[in-house]
N, C-alpha and C positions, 0 to 999 in steps of 0.2 A: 594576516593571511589574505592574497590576495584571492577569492574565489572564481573557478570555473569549473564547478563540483559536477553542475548539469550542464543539459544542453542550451541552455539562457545564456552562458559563457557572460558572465556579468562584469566580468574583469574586475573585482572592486577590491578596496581592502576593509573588509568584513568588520575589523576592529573599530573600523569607523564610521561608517557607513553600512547601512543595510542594501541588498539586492534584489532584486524580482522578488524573490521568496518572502521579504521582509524581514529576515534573521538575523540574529546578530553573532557572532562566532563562535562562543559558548554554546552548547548542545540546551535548545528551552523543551522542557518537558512536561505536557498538559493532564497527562494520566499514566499510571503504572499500578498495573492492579492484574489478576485474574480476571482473561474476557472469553465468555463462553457462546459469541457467537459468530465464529468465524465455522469454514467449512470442517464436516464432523473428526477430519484425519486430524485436524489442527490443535481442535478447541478438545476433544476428547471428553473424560469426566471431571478431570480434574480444570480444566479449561489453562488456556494459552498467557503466556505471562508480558502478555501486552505493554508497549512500550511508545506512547502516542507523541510523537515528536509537535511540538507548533509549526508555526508555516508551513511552507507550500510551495512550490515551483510551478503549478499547474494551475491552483485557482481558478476551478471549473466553476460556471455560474451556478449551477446546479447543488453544489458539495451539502452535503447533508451534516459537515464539519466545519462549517464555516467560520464557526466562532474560534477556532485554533487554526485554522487552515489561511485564514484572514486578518482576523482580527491577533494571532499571534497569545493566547490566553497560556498561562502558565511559569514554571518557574524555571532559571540558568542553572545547569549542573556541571559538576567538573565531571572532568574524564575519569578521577577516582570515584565521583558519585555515582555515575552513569553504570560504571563496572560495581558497583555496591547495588543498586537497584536488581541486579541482572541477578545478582548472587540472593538478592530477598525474595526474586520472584521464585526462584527453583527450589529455595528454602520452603516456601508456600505449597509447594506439589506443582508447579507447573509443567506441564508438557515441553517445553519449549520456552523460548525467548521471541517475542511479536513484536521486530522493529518496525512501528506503521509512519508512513511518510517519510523515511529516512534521507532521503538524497539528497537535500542538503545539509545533511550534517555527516557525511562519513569522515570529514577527517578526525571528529571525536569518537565517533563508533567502531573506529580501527583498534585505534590503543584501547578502548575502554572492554572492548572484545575479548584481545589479550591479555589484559591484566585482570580480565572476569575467569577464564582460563585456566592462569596461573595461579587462582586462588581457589581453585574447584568447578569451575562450572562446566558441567559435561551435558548437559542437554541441548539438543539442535536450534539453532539459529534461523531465523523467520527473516527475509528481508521482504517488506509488502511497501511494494511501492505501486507509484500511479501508472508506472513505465515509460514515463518519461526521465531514462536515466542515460548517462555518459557512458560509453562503453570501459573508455578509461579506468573511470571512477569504479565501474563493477571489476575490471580486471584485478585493482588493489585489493578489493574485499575476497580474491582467490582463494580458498584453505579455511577461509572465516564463516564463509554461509552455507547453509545444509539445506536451506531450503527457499527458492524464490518463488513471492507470491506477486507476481505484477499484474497491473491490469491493461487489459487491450480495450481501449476506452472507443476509438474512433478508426474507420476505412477511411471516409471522406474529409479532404483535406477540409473544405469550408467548413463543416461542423466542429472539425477540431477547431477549425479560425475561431470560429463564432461562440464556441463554449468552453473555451479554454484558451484562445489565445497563443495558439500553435499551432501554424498552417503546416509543420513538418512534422506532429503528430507519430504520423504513420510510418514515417522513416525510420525517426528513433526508438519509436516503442518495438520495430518488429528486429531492428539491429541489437537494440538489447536485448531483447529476446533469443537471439542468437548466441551472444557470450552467456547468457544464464546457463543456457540448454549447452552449451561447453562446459560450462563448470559441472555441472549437474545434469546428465543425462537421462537418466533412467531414477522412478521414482518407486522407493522403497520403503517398504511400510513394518512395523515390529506387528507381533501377534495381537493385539489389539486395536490392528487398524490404524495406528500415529503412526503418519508419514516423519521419515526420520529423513531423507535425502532426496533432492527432487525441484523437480519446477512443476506447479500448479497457473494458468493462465485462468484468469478474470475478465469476465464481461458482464456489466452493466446493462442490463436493456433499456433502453431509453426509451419512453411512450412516441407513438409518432415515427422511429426511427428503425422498425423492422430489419429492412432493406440493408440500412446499414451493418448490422449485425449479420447478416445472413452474408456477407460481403468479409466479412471479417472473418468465419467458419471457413467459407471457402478457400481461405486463404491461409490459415493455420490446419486447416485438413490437406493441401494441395503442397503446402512446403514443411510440412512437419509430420503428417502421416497422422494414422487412426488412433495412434499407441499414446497422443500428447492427451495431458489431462488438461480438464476446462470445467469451469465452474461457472454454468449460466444461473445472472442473479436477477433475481425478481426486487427486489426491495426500493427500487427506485422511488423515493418520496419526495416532494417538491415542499423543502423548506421556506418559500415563497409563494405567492400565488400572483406576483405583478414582473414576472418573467417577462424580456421584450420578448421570447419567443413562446408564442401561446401553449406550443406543445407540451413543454416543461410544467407547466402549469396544473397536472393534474399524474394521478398515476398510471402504472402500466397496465391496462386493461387483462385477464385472464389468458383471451385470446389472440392478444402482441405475443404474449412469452413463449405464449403453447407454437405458434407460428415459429418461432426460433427456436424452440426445445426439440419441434419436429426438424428443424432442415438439419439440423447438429446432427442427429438421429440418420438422416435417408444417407451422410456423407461417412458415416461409419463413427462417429465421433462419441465413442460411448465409455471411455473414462473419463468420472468426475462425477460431477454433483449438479441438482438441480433445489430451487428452491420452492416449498410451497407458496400459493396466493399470496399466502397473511403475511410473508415475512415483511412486506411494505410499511410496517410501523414503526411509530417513535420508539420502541421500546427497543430496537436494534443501534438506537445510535447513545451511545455511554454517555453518562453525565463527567463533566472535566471539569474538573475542581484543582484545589493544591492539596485538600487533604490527601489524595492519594501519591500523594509525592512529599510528604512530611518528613519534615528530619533532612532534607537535600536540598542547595543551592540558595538563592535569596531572592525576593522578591527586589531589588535594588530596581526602579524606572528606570534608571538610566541606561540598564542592557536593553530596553526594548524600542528606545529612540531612532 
């Protein structure tokens, strides 16, 4: 398969070679389980049937996920695995299906969608990406996903340069943002509060980075209106602490978030979620292992060369 999944447009053939992302063309899968802490529509009681893909197209310095997002941790599934996961997760009571970091891998999560599908699976589909996605690539997944959860990580191109390594950041995450909010316009919720159809936008506060956030509001309030939902997250934790950029180095202070929770606030921007102080801890980021992916694909090295 020759890949240009994302916007890396890496030209390669995947079979042989790995890309930016580090992947190799089989779908690597580092956790599949019940994850109850995503935003309250998502994760609900029974929590979100989470589906934590390896690599990464964005490898942010920062990633609180690194060890999958970089280091690539987990096991190859087929597209018949992939669609058998999907079908154990809903078996389990999940809300939802929680594809996290999909993007490059949709050409196995297209068929594995569909043959999840055609073998029962009725509950709405989660694409949570970083937003750094192909428009392309979203238009194929049309009819398939119910609900986008991307994030709008960066305004300023240099920050994007400097912590992810994508000085056009902002182009592509707010263009995809565009075909999501086509596919999906209007966000609908069942009696118990589970969003069932929709787009949710994500922002990360970054310590140090107010400004930009406030930059990023303005601009999803001025081209999208009051009515977009947005989830400002506190939980920014620096897995690190020898960052080149000292900022990163520490967390988000009370009064960064409140700073940005108020100007959300003065623009009208009052669907969605916020988060309290404490979510800032380890206890937010999932342990990823194989056992939670037991019984699917093989540990073979040689897919992760």
């Amino acid at each position: 398969m020759i890949c240009n999944l994302c916007p890396r447009k890496c030209n390669i053939e995947r079979s042989q070679k790995n890309g930016y992302c580090n992947s190799p063309e089989s779908a690597c899968i580092s956790r599949a389980a019940l994850h109850l802490w995503e935003e309250p529509c998502i994760s609900g009681k029974n929590g979100s049937g989470a589906v934590f893909f390896s690599g990464c197209n964005l490898k942010c310095i920062f990633c609180q996920n690194s060890e999958i997002s970089r280091g690539n941790r987990g096991i190859c599934v087929s597209v018949e695995d992939l669609s058998s996961i999907m079908l154990d997760l809903q078996g389990q009571g999940a809300h939802n299906i929680n594809l996290v970091t999909p993007s490059h891998y949709i050409h196995a999560i297209i068929p594995a969608i569909r043959m999840a599908k055609q073998n029962g699976l009725t509950i709405p589909i989660v694409y949570n990406s970083s937003g750094y996605d192909s428009p392309n690539s979203l238009r194929a997944l049309e009819g398939l996903i119910d609900i986008y959860l991307p994030d709008i990580k960066y305004y300023d191109s240099v920050l994007s340069a400097r912590f992810s390594s994508a000085p056009d950041y902002r182009e592509v995450a707010f263009t995809a943002l565009d075909e999501m909010l086509r596919q999906q316009p209007e966000c609908l919720f069942d009696e118990d509060g589970i969003i069932k159809k929709g787009v949710i936008v994500r922002h990360l506060v970054l310590p140090g980075h107010t400004k930009d956030s406030k930059l990023i509001l303005n601009h999803l309030a001025s081209k999208y209106g009051t009515s977009l939902y947005i989830s400002l997250m506190s939980q920014y934790t620096p897995m690190r602490t020898d960052l080149e950029y000292s900022e990163l180095n520490r967390r988000l202070t009370r009064r960064e978030y409140e700073k940005v929770v108020d100007h959300a606030l003065s623009l009208g921007l009052t669907n969605g979620y916020i988060q309290e102080s404490g979510a800032a801890v380890s206890d937010y980021i999932p342990a990823f292992d194989h056992e939670s992916v037991t019984g699917y694909g093989t540990d073979d090295a040689s897919l992760y060369s």
